[in-house]
TIMI-52883 format. One record per residue: residue in one letter; x, y negated, z negated of N, C-alpha, C, O, CB in turn. Coordinates in steps of 0.001 Angstrom, whole numbers, plus 500000, padded with zeros to 6 digits. Glycine has a CB too. Layout:
BEGIN
AXYZXYZXYZXYZXYZ
...
END
This chain:
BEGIN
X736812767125170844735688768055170959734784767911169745735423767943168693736186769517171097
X733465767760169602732506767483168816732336769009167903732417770171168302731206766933169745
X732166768654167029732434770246165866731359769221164798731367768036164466734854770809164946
X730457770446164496729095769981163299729534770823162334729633772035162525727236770333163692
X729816770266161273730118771189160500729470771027159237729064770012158672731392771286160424
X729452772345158878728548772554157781728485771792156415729477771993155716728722773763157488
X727684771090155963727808770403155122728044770850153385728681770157152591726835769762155457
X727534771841153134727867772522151850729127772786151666729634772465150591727251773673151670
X730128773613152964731320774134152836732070773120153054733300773161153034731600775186153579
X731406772152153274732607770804153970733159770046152397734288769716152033731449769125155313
X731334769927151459731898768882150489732040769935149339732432769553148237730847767421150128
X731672771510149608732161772249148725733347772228148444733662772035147270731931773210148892
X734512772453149609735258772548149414736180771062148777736936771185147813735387773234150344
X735989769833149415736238768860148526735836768813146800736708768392146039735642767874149188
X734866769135146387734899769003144978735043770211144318734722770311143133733798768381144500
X735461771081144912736157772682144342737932772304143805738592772629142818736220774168146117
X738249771361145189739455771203145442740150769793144124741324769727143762739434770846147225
X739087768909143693739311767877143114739137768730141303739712768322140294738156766534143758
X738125770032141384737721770745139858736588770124139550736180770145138389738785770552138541
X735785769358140728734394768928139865733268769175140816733211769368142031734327767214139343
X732252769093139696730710769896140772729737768766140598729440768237139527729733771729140007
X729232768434141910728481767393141705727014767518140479726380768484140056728089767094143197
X726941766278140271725552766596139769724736765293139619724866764267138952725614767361138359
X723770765793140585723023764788141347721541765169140993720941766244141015723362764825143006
X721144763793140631719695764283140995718907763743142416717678763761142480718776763820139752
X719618763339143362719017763476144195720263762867145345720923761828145369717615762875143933
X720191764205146343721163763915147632720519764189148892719717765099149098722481764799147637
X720996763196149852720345763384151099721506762961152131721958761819152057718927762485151216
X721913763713152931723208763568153507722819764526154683722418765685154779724576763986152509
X723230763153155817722829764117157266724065765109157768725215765018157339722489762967158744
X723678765940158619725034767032158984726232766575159583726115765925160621724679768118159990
X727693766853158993728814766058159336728789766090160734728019766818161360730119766509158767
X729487765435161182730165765520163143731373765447162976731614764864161918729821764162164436
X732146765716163439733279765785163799733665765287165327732832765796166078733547767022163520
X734272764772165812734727764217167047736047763868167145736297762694166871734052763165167360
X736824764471167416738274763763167727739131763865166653739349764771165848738210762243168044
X739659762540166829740458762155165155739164761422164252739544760532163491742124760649165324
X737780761689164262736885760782163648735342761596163160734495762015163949736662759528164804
X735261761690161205734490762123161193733209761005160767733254759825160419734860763157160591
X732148761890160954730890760920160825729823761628160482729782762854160574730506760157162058
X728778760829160015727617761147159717726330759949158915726516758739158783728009762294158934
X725375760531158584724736759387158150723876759908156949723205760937157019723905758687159320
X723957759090155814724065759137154327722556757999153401722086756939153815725954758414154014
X722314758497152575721266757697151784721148757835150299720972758784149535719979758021152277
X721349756221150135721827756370148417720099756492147884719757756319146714722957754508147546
X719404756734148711717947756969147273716979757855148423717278758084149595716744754837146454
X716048758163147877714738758650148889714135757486148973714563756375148660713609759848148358
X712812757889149545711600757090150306710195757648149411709966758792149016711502757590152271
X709575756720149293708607756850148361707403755917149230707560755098150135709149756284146744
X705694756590148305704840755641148719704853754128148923704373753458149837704096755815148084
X705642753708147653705803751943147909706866751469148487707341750396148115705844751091146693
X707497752303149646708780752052150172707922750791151343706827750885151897709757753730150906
X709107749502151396708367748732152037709845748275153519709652747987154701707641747350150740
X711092748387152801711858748567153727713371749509153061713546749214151879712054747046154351
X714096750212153431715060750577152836716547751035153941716382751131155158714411751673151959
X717680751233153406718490750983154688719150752612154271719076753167153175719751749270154774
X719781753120155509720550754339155872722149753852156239722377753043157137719759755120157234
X723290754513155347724906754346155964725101755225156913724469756272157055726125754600154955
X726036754799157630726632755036158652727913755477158381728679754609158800726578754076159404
X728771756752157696729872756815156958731080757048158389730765757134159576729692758164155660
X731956757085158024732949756608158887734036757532158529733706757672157352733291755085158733
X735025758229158646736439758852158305737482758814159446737822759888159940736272760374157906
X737917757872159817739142758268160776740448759038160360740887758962159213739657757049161298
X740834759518160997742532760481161032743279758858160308742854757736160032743465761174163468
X744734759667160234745648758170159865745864757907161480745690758430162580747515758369158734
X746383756685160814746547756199161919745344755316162895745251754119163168746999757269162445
X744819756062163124743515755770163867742808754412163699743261753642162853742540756771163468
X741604754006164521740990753123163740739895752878164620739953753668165562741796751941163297
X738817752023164705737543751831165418737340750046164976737934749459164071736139753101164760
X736409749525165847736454748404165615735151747289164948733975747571164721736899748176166724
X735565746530164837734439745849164252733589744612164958734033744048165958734960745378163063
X732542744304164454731392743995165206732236743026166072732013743277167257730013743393164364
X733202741923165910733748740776167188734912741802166863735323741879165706733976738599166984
X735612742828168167736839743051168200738286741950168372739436742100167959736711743868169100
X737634740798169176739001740541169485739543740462170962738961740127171993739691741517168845
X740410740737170816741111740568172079740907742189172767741029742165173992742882740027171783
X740673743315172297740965744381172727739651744918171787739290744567170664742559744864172573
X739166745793172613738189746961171905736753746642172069736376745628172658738432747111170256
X735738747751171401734211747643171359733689747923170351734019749084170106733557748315172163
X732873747446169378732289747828168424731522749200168372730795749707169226731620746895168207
X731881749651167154730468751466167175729325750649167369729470749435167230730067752792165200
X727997751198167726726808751259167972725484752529167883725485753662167401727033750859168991
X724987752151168213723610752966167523722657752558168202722180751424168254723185752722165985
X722230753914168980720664753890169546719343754694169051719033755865169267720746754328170886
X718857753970168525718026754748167831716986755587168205716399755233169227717607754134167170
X716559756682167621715186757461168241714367757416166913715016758066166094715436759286168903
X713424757018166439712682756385165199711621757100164905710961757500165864712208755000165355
X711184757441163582709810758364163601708618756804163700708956755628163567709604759666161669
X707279757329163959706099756446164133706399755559162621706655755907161468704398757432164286
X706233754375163249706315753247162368707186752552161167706921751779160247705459753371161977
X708249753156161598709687752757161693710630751771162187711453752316162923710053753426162088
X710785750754162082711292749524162813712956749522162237713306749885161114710266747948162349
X713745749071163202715144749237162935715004747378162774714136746611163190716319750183164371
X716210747142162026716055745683161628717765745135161779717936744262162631715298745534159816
X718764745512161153719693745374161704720819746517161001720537747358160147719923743936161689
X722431746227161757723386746610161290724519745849160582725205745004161156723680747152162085
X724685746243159159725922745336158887727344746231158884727460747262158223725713744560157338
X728110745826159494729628746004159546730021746012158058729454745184157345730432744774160414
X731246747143157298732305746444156822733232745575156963733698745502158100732704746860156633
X733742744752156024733974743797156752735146743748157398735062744963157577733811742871156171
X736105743492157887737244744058158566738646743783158685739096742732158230736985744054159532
X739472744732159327741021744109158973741890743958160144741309744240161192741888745072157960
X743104743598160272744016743877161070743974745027161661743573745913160906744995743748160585
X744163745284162447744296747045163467745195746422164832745252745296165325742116747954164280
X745785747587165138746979747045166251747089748695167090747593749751166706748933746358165248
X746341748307168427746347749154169743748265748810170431748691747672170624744711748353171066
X748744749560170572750064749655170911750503747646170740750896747237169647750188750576172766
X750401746989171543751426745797170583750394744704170034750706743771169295752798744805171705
X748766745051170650747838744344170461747091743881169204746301744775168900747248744790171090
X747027743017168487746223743210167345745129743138167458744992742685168594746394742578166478
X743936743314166935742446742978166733741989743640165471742571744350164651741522743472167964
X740749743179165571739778743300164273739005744669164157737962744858164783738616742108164319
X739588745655163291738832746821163138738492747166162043738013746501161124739301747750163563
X738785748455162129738474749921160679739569750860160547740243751167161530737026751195161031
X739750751253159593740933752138159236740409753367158165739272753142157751742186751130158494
X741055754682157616740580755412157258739158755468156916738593756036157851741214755595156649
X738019755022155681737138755742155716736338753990155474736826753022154891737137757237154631
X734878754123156225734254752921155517732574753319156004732280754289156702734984751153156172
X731777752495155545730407752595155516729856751337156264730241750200155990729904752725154059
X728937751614157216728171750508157551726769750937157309726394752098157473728421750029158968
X725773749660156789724726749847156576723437749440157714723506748373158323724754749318155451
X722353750329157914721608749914158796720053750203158237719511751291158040722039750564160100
X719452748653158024718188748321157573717219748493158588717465748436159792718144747038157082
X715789748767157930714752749465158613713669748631157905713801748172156770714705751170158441
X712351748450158857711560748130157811710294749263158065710548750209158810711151746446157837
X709230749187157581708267750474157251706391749666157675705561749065156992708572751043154971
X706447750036158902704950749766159356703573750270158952702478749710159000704915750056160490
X704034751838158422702679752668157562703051752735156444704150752360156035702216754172157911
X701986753331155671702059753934154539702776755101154476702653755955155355700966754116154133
X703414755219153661703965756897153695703405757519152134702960757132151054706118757025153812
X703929759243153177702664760174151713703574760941151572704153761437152539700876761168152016
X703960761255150029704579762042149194704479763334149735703370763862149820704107761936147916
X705840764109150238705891765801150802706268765197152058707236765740152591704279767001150832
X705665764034152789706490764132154433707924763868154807708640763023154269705908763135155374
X708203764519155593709759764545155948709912763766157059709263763935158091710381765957156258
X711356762291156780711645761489158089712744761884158611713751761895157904711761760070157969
X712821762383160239713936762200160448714114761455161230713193761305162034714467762985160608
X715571760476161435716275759664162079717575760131162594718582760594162058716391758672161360
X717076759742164341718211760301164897718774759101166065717873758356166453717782761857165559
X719967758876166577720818758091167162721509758773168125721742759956168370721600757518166320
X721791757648168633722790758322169928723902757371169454723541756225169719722224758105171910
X725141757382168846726158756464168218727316756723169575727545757708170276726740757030166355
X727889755319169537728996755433170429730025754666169633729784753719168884728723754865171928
X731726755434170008732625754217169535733750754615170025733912755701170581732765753876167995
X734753753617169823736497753807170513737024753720169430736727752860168600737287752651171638
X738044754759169250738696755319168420740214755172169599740454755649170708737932756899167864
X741050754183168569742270753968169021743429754348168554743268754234167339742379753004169116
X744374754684168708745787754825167691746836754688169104746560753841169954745988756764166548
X747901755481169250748320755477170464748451755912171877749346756288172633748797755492170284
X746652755610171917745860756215173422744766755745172601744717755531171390745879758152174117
X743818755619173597742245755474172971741005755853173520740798755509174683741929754231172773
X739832756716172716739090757372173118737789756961172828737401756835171666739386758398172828
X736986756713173941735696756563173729734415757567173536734531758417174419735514755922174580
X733854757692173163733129758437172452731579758495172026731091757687171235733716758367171630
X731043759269172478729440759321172364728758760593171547729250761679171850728839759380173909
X727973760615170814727868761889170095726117761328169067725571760248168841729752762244168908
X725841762686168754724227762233167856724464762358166501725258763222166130722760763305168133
X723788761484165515723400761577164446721847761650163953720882761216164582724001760734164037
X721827762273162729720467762426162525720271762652160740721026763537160337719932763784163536
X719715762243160026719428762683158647717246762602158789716240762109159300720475761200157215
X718013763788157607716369763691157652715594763575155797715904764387154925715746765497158612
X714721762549155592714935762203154312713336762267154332712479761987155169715878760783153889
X713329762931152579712039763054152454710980762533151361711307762948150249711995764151152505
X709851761777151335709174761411150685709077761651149164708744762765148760708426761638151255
X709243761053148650709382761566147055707539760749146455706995759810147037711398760537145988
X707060761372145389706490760706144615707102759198143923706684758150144413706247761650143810
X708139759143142729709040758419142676710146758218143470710733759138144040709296758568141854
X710632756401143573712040756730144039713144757991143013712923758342141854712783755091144036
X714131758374143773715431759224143505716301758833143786716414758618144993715621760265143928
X717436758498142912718793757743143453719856759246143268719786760187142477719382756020142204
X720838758922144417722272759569144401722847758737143822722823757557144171723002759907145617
X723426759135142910724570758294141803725453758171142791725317757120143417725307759110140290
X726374758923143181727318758510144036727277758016144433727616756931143961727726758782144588
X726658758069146338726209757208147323725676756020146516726105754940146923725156757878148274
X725091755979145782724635754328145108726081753420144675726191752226144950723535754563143329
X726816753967144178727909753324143715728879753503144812729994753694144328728369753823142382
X728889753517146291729428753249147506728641752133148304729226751248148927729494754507148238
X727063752266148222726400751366149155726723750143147957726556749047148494724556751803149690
X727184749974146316726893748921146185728496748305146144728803747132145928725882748786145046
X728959748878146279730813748437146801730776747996147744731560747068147941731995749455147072
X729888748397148803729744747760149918729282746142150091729761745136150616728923748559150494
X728215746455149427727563745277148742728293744075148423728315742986148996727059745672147568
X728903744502147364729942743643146941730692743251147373730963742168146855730439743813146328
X731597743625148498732764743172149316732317742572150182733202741982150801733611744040149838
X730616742294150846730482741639152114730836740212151816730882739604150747729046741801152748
X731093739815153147731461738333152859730751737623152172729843738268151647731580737608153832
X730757736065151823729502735785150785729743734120151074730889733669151058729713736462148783
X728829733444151278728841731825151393730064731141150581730668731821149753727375731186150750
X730407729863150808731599729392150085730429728780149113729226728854149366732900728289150946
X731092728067147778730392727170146761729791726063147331730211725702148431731275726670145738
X728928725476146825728304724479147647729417723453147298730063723321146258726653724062147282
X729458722695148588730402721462149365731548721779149488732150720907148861730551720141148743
X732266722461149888733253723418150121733061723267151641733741722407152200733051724945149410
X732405723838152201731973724054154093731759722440154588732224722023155649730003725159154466
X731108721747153799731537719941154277733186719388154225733442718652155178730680718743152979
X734077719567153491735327719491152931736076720094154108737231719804154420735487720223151505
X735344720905154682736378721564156218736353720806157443735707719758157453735830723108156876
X736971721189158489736868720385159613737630721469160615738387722308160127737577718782159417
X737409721407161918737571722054163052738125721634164159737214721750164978736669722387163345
X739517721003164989739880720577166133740335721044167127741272721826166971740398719989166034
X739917720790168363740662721486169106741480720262170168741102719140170506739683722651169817
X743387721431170668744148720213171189744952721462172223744795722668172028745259719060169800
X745497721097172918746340721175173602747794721798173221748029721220172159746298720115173956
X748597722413173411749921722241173446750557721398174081750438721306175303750375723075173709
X751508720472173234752756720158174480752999720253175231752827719540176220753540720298174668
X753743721600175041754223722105176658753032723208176830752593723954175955756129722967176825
X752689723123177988752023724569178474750679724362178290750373723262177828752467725954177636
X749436725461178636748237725508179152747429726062178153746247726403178200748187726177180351
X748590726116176853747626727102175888746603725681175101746866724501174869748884728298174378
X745367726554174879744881725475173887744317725686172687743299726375172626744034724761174386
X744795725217171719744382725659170068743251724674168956742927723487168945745992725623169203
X743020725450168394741609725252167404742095725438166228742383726564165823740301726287167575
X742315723912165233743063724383163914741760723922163099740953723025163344744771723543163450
X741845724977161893740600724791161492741343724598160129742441725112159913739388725952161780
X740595723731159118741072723332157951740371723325156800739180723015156752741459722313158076
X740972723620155937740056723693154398740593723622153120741743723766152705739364724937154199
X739375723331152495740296723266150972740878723683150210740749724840149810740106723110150273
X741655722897149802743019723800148407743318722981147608743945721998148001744719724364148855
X742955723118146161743805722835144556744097723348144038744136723032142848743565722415143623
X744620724749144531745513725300143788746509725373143919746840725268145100745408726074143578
X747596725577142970749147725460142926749362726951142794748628727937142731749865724474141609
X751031726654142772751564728074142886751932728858144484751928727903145262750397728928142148
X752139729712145028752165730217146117751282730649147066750762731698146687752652730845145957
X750925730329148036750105730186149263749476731826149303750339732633149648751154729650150775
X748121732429149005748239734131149502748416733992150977749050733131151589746706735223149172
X747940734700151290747629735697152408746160735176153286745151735754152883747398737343151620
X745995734444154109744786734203154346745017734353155935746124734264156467744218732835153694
X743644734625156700743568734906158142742113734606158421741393734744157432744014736438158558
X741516734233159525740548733860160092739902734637160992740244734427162155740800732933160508
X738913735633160794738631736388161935737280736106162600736216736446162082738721737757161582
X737365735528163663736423734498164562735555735586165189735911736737165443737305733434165852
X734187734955165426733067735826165746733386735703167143734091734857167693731526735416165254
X732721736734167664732598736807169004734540737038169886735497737771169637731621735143169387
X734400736496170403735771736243170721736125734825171677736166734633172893736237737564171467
X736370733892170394736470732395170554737975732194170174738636731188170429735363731490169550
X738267732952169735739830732513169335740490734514169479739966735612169290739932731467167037
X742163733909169999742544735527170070742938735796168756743308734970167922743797735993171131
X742785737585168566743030737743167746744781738468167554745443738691166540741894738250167442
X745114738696169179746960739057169407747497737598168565748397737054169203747702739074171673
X747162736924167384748497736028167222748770735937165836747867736496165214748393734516167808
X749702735430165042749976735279163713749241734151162919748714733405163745751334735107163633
X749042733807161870748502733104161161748724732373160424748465733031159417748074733424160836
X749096731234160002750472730700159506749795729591158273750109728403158345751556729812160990
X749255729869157631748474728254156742749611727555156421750778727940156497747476728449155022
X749136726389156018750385725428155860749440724094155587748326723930156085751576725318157418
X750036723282154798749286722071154450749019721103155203749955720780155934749732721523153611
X748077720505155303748050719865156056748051718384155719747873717866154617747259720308156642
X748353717646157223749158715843156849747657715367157244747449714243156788750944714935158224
X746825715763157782745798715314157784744867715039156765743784714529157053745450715819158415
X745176715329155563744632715432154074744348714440153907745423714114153404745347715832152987
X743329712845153855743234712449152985742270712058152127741992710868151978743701711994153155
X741568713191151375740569712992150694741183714438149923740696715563150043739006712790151494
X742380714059149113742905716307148532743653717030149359743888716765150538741472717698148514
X743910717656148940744812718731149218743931719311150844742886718708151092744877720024147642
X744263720151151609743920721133152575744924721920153068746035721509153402743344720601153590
X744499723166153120745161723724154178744944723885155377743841723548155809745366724551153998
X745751724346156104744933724489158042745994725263158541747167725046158236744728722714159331
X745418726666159724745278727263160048745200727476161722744113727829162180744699727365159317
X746276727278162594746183726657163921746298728205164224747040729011163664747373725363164552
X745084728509165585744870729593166834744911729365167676744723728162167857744029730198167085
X745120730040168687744989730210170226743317730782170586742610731765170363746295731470170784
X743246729404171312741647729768172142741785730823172875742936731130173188741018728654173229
X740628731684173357740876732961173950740372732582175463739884731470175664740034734284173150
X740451733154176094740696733444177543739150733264177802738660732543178671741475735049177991
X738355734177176746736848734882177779735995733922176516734860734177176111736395737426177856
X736561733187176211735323732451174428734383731922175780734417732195176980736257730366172707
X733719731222175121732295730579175867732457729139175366732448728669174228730584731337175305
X732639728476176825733026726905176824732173726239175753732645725432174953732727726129178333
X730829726632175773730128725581175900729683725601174264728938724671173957728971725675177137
X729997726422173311730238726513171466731008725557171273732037725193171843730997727884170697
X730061724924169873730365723799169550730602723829167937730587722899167131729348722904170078
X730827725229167751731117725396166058732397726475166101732726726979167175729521726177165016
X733062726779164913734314727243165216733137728347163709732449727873162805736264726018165078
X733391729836164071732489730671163149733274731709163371733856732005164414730887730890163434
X733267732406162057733445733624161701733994733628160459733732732570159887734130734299162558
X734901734662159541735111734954158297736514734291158104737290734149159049734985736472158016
X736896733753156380737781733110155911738542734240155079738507734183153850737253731913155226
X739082735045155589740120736450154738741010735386153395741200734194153637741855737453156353
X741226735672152770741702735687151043742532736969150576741782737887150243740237735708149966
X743450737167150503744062738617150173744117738675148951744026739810148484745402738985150673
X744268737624148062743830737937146293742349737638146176742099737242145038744711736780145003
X741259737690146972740085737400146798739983735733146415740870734969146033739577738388145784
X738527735491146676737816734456145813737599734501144715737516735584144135736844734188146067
X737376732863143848737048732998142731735889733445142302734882732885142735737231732161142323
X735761734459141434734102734691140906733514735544141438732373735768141033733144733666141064
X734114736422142651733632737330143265734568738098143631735779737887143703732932736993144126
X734011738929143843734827740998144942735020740864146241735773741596146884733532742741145160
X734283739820146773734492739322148557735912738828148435736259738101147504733294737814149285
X736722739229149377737573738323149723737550737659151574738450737411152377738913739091149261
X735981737568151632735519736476152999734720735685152951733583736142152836735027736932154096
X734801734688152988733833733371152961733631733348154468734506733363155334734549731781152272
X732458733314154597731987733026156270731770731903156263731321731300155289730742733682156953
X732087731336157500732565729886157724731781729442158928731504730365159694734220729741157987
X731403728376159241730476727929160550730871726164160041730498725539159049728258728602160512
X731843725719161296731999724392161058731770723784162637731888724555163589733517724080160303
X731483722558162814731015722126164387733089721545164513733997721345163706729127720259164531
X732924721501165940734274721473166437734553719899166958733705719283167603734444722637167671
X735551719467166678735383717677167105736830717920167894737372716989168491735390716092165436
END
């Protein structure tokens, strides 16, 4: 059941409860929703000013435990949240970026979701001028499936309404969330790194399954992390385990490779193997731990 709840008493009571009082010089936070096991609303780390030329609005996220919602390619199972927008005059929606995403498992199924709390960002660009004192509001019609053990789909409105400043105004907070965000999105590999990879697809032995091992580089020693491949769209399933292991095909260095199961509903006729390279101790030199990957398939 959808419950709006008041926003003062909501984060009053959170920073009453922690002993601290915000202090902001500038907050703009649309009215919570409540739905289910899933709260929501939509958030802005700065105002809007005369020289605003494009600027983006979060999409905050809180599921129950347990719970979870999915991400932009689910997988084998599920639908991504979404957003329909209702826009003030001269307002252009430009896109949505996902956090980036993890394991989630619908009773024995795995796929690619969200888990307790995360932010997605959604960019806008700005067709007029805007004048200091006017008030924007932005409102949506958001939909999403919220899974744990049963799963519920879900439709409900959002809306913030943000207002023209003379100068920009930043929320300290919200700024130091949209730029965590920032930081964790996936991020290109080093240059010649994405040439050094390669993509095949073969057959099983026995049986009808057919797999896509995709391969890449490694000089480092020591113990293998944690790495997983989460494929756009749904070109490869995401119900299976992940196993890196070196590969005999190496000879130009070291590689590892990474054998999947093609999915049922992929689209014959893709000729690149795409989506994100998971790292569980991260990359070097960065807070991403996803290198997005786009290699052609031989």
């Amino acid at each position: 059941m959808r419950e709006v709840l008041s926003l003062n008493k909501y984060w009053g009571k959170i920073f009453l409860f922690a002993g601290i009082l915000p202090a902001l010089s500038y907050s703009e936070e649309g009215p919570v929703v409540k739905n289910g096991p899933v709260i929501t609303r939509f958030v802005a780390e700065k105002s809007l000013h005369a020289e605003t030329k494009s600027f983006e609005i979060g999409w905050w996220i809180k599921r129950d435990k347990g719970w979870h919602t999915y991400w932009e390619s689910p997988g084998d199972v599920g639908v991504p949240p979404t957003l329909k927008w209702d826009l003030p005059e001269g307002i252009v929606f430009s896109k949505i970026i996902y956090a980036p995403p993890k394991l989630v498992k619908m009773f024995k199924v795995f796929a690619h979701g969200h888990k307790d709390e995360s932010l997605f960002v959604c960019s806008f660009d700005l067709k007029r001028k805007l004048i200091p004192g006017e008030e924007l509001t932005f409102r949506a019609k958001a939909s999403w499936l919220a899974c744990y053990t049963t799963c519920l789909p879900t439709y409900d409105s959002l809306e913030i309404t943000i207002p023209v400043k003379e100068k920009p105004e930043i929320d300290n907070r919200w700024h130091s969330i949209f730029q965590d965000f920032r930081e964790k999105q996936p991020i290109d590999p080093p240059k010649g790194w994405l040439s050094n990879c390669n993509a095949s697809i073969s057959k099983e032995e026995k049986g009808e399954k057919e797999i896509v091992t995709f391969r890449f580089p490694w000089k480092e020693s020591g113990p293998l992390p944690t790495f997983r491949f989460f494929g756009e769209g749904r070109f490869i399933r995401s119900n299976i385990f992940q196993i890196p292991r070196y590969s005999s095909n190496s000879s130009d260095g070291d590689l590892l490779e990474i054998s999947m199961e093609l999915s049922y509903w992929r689209n014959l006729q893709q000729k690149k193997l795409n989506g994100l390279l998971y790292r569980a101790d991260g990359w070097p030199s960065s807070k991403s731990k996803f290198y997005k990957v786009s290699v052609p398939l031989q």
